[in-house]
C-alpha positions as CSV (number, residue, x, y, z in Angstrom):
1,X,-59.0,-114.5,5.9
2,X,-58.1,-111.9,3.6
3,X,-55.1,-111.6,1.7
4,X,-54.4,-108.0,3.9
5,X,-54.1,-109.9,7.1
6,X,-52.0,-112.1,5.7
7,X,-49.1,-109.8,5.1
8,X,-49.8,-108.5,8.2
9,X,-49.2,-111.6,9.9
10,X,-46.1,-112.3,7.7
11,X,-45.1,-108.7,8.6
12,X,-45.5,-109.1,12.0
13,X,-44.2,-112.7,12.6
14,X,-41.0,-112.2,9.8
15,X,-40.3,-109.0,8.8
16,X,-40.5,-107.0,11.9
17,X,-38.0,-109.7,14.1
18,X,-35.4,-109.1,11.1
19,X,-35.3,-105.8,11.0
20,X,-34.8,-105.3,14.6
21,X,-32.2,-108.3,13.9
22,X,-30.5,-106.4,11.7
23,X,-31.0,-102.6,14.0
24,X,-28.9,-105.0,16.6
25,X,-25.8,-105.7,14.6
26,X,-25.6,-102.5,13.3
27,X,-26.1,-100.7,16.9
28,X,-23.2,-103.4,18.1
29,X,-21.0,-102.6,15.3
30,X,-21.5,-98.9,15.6
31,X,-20.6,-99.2,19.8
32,X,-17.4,-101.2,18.6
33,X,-16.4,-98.4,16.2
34,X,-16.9,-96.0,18.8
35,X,-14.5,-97.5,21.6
36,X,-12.0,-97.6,18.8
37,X,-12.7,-94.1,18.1
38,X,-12.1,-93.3,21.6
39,X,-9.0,-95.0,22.2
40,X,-7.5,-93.2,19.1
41,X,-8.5,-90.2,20.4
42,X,-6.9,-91.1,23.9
43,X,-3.5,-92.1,21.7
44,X,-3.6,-88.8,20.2
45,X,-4.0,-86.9,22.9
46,X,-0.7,-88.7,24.7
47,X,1.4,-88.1,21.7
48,X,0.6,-84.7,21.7
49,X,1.7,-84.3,25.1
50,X,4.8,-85.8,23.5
51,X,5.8,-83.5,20.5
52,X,6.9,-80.5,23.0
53,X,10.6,-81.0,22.6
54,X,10.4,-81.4,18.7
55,X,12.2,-78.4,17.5
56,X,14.9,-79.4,19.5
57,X,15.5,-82.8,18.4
58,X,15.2,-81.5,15.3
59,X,17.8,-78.6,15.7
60,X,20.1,-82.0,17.4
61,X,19.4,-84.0,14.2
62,X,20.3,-80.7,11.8
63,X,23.6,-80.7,13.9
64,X,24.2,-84.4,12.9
65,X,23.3,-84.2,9.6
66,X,25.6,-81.0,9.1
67,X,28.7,-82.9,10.8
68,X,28.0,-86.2,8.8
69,X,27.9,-84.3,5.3
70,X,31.6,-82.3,6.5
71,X,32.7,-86.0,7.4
72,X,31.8,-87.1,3.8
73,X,32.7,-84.1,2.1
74,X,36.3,-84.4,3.7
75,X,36.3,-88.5,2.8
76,X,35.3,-87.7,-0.3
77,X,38.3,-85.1,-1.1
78,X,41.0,-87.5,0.0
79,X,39.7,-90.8,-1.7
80,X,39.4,-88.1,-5.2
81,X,43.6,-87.0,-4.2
82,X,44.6,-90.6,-4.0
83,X,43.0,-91.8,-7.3
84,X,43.2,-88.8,-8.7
């Protein structure tokens, strides 16, 4: 037997086997990544459906911001007349 049909043997019995082994995992890891692509994508795509009444929660929170800062601006002046 020649040393050629050796490594073929060894290439047939070892080497194949492993690398479709190996082709498995990969292909199982890549199916995993792909249904957790997909359910980002699905959370996405409900959040977006969310954001359509943004610019008014923000013009609510502008409003509250803009009466907290009179609230402290008026604290502040009578705390500064009493130590002052």
């Amino acid at each position: 037997m020649s040393i050629w049909a050796i490594f073929n043997i060894v290439l047939v019995v070892v080497i194949i086997p492993v690398l479709v082994w190996l082709l498995n995992v990969v292909l199982s890891a890549l199916e995993r990544i792909r249904g957790a692509a997909d359910d980002a994508l699905g959370g996405g795509v409900a959040l977006i459906g969310e954001l359509g009444t943004t610019p008014s929660l923000l013009e609510t929170t502008d409003e509250t911001i803009k009466e907290v800062a009179n609230g402290a601006v008026r604290y502040a002046g009578s705390v500064a007349k009493l130590l002052g």
